[in-house]
N, C-alpha and C positions, 0 to 999 in steps of 0.2 A: 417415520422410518428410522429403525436404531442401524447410527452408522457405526461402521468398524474404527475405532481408533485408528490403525496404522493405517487408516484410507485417508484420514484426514491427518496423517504423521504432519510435523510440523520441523523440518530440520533447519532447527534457528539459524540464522546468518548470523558471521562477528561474534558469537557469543559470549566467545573469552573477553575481546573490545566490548561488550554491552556490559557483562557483569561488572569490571573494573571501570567503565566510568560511570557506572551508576552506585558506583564503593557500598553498594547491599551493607545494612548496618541491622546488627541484631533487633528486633521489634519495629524494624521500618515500616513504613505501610507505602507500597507502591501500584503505581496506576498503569496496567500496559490495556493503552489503546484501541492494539490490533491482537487479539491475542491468537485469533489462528486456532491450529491444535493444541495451542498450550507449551509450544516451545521455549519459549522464551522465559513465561511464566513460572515454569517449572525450574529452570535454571536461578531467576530471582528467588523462588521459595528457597532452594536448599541452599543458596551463598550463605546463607546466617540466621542464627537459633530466632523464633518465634515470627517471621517475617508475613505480613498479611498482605495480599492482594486484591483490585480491584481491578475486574476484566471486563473490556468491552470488546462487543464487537458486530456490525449490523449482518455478519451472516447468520442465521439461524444454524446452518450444518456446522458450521463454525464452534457455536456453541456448545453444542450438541457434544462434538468430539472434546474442546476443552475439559468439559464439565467431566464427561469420563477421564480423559488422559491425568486430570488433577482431582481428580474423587477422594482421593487419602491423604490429601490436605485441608478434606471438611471446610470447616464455616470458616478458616483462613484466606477462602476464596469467596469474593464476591461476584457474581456474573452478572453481565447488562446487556441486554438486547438493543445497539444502539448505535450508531451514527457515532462518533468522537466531537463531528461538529455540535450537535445539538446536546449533547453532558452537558451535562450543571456543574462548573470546575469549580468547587469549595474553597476558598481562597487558604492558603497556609495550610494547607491538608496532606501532601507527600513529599515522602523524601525522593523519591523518583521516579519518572514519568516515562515510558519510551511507546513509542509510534513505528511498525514494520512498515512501511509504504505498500511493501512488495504484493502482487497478487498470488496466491501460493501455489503449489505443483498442485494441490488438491483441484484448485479451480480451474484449471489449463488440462485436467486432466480427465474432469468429468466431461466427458461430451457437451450434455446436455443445456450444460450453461452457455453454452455459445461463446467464449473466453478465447477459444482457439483455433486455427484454420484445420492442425491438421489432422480434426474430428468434424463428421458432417453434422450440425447440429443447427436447430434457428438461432436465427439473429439476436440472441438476447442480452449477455455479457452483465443484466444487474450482480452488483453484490449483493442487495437487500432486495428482495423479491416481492416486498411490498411497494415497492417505487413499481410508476406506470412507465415509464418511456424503455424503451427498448433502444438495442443498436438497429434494430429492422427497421423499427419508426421512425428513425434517424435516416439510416441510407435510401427509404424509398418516399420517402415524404418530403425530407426538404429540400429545397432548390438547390441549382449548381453550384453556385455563389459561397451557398452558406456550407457544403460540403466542400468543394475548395478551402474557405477560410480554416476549417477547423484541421482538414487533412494537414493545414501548412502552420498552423500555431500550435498544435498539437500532437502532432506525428512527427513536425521539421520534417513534412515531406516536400521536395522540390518539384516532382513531378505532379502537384495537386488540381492542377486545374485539367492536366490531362487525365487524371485519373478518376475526377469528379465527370467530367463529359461523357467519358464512357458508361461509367457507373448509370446516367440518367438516360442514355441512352439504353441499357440495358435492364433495365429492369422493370419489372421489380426484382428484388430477388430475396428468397426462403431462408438458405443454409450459408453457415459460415466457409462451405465448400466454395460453392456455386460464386459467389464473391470474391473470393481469394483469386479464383480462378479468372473472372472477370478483370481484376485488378493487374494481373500479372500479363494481359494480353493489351493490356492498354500502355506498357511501356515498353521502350527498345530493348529489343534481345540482350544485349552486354550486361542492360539495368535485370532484365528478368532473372539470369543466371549468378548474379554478385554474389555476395557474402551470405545477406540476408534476401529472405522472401520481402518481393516485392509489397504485398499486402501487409509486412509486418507493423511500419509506421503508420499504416491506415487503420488498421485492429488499435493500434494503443491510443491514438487518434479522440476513438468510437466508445473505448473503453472509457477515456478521462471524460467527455462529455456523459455519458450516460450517469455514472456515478459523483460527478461533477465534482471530481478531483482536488482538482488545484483549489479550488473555492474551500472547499472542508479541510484543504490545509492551511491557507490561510486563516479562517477561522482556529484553527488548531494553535498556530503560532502565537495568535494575537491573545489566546484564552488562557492557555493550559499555563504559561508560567506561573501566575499569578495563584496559582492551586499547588507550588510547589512553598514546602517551609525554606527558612532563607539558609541557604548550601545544599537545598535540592538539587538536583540534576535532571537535565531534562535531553534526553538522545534519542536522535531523530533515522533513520534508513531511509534511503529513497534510493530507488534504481533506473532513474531516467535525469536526462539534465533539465528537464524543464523543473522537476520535483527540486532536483539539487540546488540550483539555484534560486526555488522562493527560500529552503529550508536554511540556507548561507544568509543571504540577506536579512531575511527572519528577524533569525536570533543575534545578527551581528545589530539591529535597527533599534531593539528595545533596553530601554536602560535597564529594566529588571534583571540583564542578563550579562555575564559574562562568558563570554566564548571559548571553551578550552580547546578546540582542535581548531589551528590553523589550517590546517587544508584535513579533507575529509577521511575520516580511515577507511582500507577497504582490504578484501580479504588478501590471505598470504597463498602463495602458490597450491599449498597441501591441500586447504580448504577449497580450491577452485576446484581440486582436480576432483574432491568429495563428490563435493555439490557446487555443478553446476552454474545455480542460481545466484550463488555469491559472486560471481566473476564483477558485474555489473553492479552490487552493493555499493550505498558511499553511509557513513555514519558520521554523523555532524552532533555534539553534544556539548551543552553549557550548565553554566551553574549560576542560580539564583542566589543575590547579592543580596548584603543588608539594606535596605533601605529606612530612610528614617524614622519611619512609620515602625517601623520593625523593632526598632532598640531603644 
């Protein structure tokens, strides 16, 4: 299926904060992770004359839109159908590196992905549509215990063990409707009505295990320095604090690196009011050090 570019628009977060601390230098060659629609990537290409890119990314629609949205940057652009965890990081190969955590309006917006509650769709939520487990295989398969656990390390939901009981008492269940709905009748009214939907921490929850998240970031952190040249940069997004906090520690833990934001940038009022989606951005970015090997 040929998608529409603007289906898969990609409206970068931070951009202005990515392009400047990744200081794009004429004939750089850069790595972006997650490339999405190709926002981000498009912004690298044109910071500076002859700039080459390499793109990954495990969605296939993903791709798909990339590959058109950066078509008239030719063989500048390289695309990989791929996991970030499982790349082969070339050691001493870019001048900078960056990773969007985020899941993008594209995916929250196709129904069918199962990504969101407030489309009726299955239970599904993969990024990469070749992986077997599903969020349904999750919510109707495994034990109380082990959905409590994830609800509460995962979502920092507090009501997880109330929310896990019902669940098991209910189900199975089809649609990411049908769930949300279940979820929200398994807490006290004050809780249902708050800020956020009650099913919102159980969705992100469903999502990080299914695509096993955190895990691929950690590999991410422990890998990708080591593939930057030495005053590479490497700038990281995450829009939850469980991400924020592996990607802090990270980079503060490995000596390849040094840290340049003290605390994380995040968007300016203008941009919230844009998009959204930035409100919740944090960017964390350091710079690969000489090491002795190096000089």
């Amino acid at each position: 299926m040929e998608l529409d570019p603007i289906e898969f628009s990609h409206i970068p977060v931070l951009s202005r904060q990515v392009i400047d601390g990744l200081t794009v230098r004429p004939g750089g060659h850069y790595l972006d992770l997650t490339v999405g629609g190709g926002g981000h990537s498009r912004l690298i290409l044109e910071a500076a004359a002859d700039v080459w890119v390499t793109a990954l990314d495990q969605d296939e629609d993903a791709l798909t839109a990339a590959r058109q949205n950066l078509a008239e940057y030719g063989n500048r652009v390289k695309f990989i159908h791929q996991n970030f965890a499982s790349y082969e990081f070339t050691p001493n190969t870019y001048d900078g590196i960056l990773a969007d955590l985020g899941v993008s309006s594209y995916h929250l917006d196709q129904a069918e992905r199962g990504f969101s509650f407030r489309h009726t769709a299955n239970l599904d939520m993969r990024m990469n549509r070749q992986e077997s487990l599903t969020a349904g295989e999750v919510i109707n398969e495994w034990d109380e215990q082990e959905l409590a656990n994830i609800f509460f390390k995962y979502g920092e939901e507090r009501l997880s063990r109330r929310i896990a009981r019902r669940i098991v008492e209910k189900r199975p269940f089809y649609t990411t409707t049908e769930l949300a709905e279940a979820i929200a009748y398994s807490v006290p009214p004050k809780y249902r009505h708050g800020r956020i939907h009650p099913a919102t921490r159980v969705f992100q929850a469903l999502r990080i295990v299914v695509n096993d998240e955190l895990k691929v970031l950690e590999t991410l952190i422990e890998k990708a320095p080591n593939a930057l040249v030495p005053g590479g940069k490497i700038a990281i997004i995450s829009f939850h604090s469980l991400e924020d906090r592996l990607v802090k520690h990270g980079l503060r833990n490995l000596p390849l690196l040094r840290v340049l934001t003290k605390k994380p940038i995040i968007a300016e009022e203008e941009e919230i009011a844009e998009n959204g989606r930035s409100r919740s951005a944090k960017l964390r970015i350091a710079e690969r050090i000489n090491s002795q090997n190096d000089e």
